[in-house]
FILUM-867178 format. One line per field, with one value per residue (C-alpha): x, y, z; residue in one letter. Coordinates in steps of 0.05 Angstrom, whole numbers, plus 5000, padded with zeros to 4 digits. Layout:
BEGIN
x (X  ...)
y (Y  ...)
z (Z  ...)
residu (a  ...)
This chain:
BEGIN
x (4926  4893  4857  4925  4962  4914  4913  4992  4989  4933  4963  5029  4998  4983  5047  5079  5028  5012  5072  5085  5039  4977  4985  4998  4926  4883  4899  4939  4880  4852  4910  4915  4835  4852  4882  4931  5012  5036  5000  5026  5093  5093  5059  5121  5174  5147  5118  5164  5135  5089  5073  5106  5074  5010  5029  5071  5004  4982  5039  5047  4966  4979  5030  5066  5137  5172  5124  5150  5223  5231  5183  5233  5297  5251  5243  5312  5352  5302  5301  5311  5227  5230  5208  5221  5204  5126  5161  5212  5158  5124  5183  5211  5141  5140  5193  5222  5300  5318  5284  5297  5381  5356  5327  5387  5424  5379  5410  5361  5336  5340  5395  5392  5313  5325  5392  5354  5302  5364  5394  5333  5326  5383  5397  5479  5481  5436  5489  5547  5525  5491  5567  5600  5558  5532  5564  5565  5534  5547  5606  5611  5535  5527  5600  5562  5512  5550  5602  5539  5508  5574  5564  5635  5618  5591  5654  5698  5672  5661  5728  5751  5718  5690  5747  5751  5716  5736  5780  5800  5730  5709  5770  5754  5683  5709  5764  5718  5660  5699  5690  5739  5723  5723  5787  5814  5803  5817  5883  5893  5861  5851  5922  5943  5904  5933  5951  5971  5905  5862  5915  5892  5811  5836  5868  5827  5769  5797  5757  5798  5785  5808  5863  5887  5876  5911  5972  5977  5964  5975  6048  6089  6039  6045  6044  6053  5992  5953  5979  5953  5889  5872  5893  5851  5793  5790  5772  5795  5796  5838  5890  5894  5914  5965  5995  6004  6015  6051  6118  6147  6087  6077  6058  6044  6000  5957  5966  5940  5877  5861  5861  5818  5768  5742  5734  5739  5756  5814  5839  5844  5880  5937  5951  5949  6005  6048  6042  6061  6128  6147  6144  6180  6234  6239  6248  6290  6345  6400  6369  6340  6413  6433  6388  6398  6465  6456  6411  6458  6519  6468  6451  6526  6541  6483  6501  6577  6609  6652  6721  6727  6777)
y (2329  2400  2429  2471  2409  2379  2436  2430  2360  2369  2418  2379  2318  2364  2401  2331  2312  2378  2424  2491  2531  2493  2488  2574  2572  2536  2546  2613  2659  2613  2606  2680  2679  2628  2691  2650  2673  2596  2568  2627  2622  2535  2565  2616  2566  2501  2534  2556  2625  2641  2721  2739  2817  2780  2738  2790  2823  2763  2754  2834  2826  2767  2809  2736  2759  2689  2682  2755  2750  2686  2716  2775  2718  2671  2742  2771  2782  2770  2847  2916  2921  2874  2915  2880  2946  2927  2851  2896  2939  2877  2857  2919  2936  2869  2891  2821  2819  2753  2768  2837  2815  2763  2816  2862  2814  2813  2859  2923  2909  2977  2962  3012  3018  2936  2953  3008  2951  2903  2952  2965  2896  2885  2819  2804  2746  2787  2845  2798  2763  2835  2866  2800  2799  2853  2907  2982  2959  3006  2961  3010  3006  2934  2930  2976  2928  2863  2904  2913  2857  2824  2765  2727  2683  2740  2791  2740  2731  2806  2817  2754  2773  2841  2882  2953  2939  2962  2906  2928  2941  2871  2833  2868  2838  2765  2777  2805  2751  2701  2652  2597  2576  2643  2665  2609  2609  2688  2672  2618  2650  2719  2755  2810  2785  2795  2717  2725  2766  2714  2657  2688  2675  2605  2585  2618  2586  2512  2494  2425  2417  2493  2492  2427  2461  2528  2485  2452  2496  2563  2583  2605  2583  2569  2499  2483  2538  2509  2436  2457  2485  2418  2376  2434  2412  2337  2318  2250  2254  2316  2304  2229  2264  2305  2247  2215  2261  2331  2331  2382  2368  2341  2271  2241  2300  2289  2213  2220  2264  2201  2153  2190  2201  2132  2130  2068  2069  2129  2082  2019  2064  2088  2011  1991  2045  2020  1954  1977  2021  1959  1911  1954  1965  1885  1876  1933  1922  1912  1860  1822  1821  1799  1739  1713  1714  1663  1625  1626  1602  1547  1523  1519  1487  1428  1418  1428  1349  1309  1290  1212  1178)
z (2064  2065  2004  1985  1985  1941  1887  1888  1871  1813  1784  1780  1757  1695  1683  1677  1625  1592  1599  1624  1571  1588  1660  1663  1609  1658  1722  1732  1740  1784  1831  1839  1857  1911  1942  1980  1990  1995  1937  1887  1919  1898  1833  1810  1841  1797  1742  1695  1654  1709  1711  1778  1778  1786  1840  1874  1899  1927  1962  1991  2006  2038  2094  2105  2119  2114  2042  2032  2038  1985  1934  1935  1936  1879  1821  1846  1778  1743  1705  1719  1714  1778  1835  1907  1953  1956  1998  2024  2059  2087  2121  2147  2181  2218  2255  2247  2262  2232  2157  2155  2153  2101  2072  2069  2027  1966  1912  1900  1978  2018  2061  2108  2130  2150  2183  2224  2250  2261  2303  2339  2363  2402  2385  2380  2344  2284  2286  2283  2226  2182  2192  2176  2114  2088  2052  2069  2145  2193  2236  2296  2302  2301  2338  2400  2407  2412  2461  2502  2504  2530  2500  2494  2433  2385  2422  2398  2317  2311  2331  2291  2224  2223  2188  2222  2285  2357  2371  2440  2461  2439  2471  2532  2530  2524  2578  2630  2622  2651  2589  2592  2516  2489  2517  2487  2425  2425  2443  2393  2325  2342  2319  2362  2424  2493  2508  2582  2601  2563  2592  2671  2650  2638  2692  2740  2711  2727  2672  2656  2580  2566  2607  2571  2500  2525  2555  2484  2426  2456  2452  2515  2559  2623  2623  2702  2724  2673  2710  2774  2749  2718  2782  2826  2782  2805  2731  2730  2654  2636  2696  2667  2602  2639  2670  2608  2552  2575  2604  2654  2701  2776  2753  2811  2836  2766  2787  2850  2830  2785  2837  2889  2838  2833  2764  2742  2672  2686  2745  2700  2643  2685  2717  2647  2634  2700  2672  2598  2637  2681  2624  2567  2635  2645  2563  2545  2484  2534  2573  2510  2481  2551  2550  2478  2492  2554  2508  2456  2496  2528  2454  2440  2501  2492  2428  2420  2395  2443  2406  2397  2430)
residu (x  x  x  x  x  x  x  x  x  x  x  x  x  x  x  x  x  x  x  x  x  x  x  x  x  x  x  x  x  x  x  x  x  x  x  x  x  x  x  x  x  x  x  x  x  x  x  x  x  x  x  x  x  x  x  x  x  x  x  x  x  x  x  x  x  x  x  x  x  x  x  x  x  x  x  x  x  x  x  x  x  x  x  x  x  x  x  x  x  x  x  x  x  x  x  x  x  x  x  x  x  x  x  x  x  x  x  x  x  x  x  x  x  x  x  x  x  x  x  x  x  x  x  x  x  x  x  x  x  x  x  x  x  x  x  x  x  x  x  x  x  x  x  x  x  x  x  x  x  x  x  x  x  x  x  x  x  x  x  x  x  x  x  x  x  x  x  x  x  x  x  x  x  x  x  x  x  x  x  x  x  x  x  x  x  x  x  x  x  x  x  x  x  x  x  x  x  x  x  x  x  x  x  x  x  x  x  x  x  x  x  x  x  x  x  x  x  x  x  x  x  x  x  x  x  x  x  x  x  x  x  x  x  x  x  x  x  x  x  x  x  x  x  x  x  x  x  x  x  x  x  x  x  x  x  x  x  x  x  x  x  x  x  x  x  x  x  x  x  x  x  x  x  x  x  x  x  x  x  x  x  x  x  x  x  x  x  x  x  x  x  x  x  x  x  x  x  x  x  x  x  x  x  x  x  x  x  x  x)
């Protein structure tokens, strides 16, 4: 345990014997003196009445941006005298992406100077998330840079649940990077989306899993290209699924796939099946009722009482 860890546990020792009042008495002054942003974070987050203004300097001195960002979450609301520029600053000269959106969504945080290093940065999953959460964000700004970066998952959630974005743009992104799970789900939550462009990514991709989902839950598809895309793929498990589950399809060709793969587990599942068909055949109603009426007139017959003479 370092020295910092030590202090933290001394000093909690005492609140739990002394209080709150005492603790602040003793010790405050000298936690600020310890000049140290982690130890006067623990001290304003476990101490209740601690003076905040004085540890605020520690913590802007201190030019810790992670530190900086929750001393400005820890006082927010605390009064209109609360002043969370000085840890606003901090962040927004890092030049750090991530806690510059965190910072954005503090009330009283200058939204715009952190948007301006958020844009800067590039990064489309940032963007995504600042106009997904934050209000008054400039949409087409973050929107440009996640059409850009032509990144299918982030295309696909701006143009999912950013209100007012370029949908076209961004569905145009997903459709031309080739992303079998992206175009997928576009077509399945997105409302509006173009289902037979996004339905062509699919099936060209022979991804096996997607082409399953699409064939399933996507209405109107094409269920026999999305047939032959799965038996193209050789996945013994998604053509076993074909074979068994979806009607309409080339069986035997999904059948066959199975077999030739050599998967064990896949072959043994679709004997099990034939065995399952060829039994419920042998014992179906009409040739139960068939035989318990043989047995039947047997039992009569064995049992029926000769007349005595």
């Amino acid at each position: 345990m370092d020295i910092i860890e030590e202090i933290k546990e001394e000093i909690y020792k005492f609140i739990r014997i002394y209080g709150y009042k005492k603790t602040i008495e003793l010790f405050e002054d000298k936690v600020i003196q310890c000049n140290n942003s982690n130890l006067s974070m623990w001290f304003i987050q476990h101490v209740e009445g601690a003076d905040y203004k004085k540890h605020s300097k520690v913590i802007v001195d201190s030019k810790n941006v992670k530190d900086n960002y929750w001393f400005a979450r820890e006082i927010e609301g605390l009064g209109e005298d609360v002043d969370i520029s000085p840890h606003g600053k901090v962040v927004i000269d890092s030049k750090d992406a991530y806690y510059n959106y965190c910072f954005a969504c503090i009330d009283g945080s200058d939204m715009k100077a952190h948007e301006k290093i958020v844009l800067e940065c590039g990064n489309p999953s940032i963007c995504c998330n600042f106009a997904r959460n934050i209000k008054g964000a400039d949409i087409k700004a973050h929107g440009k840079v996640v059409i850009d970066s032509k990144n299918p998952e982030y295309n696909y959630e701006f143009a999912r649940f950013v209100e007012g974005c370029d949908f076209a743009e961004h569905e145009n992104a997903v459709i031309e990077s080739g992303d079998a799970k992206y175009n997928y789900l576009f077509a399945l939550y997105i409302e509006g989306a173009d289902i037979r462009k996004h339905e062509k990514v699919v099936i060209d991709s022979k991804d096996p899993e997607y082409n399953y989902e699409f064939a399933v839950f996507i209405k109107g598809a094409d269920v026999l290209a999305h047939s032959r895309a799965v038996i193209e793929s050789g996945d013994p498990e998604y053509n076993y699924i074909f074979y068994s589950d979806i009607d309409g399809v080339d069986k035997e060709a999904h059948k066959k796939v199975v077999l030739d793969s050599g998967d064990e587990l896949h072959i043994h599942m679709i004997r099990s099946d034939e065995t399952i068909r060829f039994d419920s055949e042998e014992y179906s109603r009409e040739s139960i009722n068939s035989k318990f009426d043989e047995l039947f007139n047997q039992l009569n017959g064995k049992t029926k009482v000769k007349k005595k003479d």
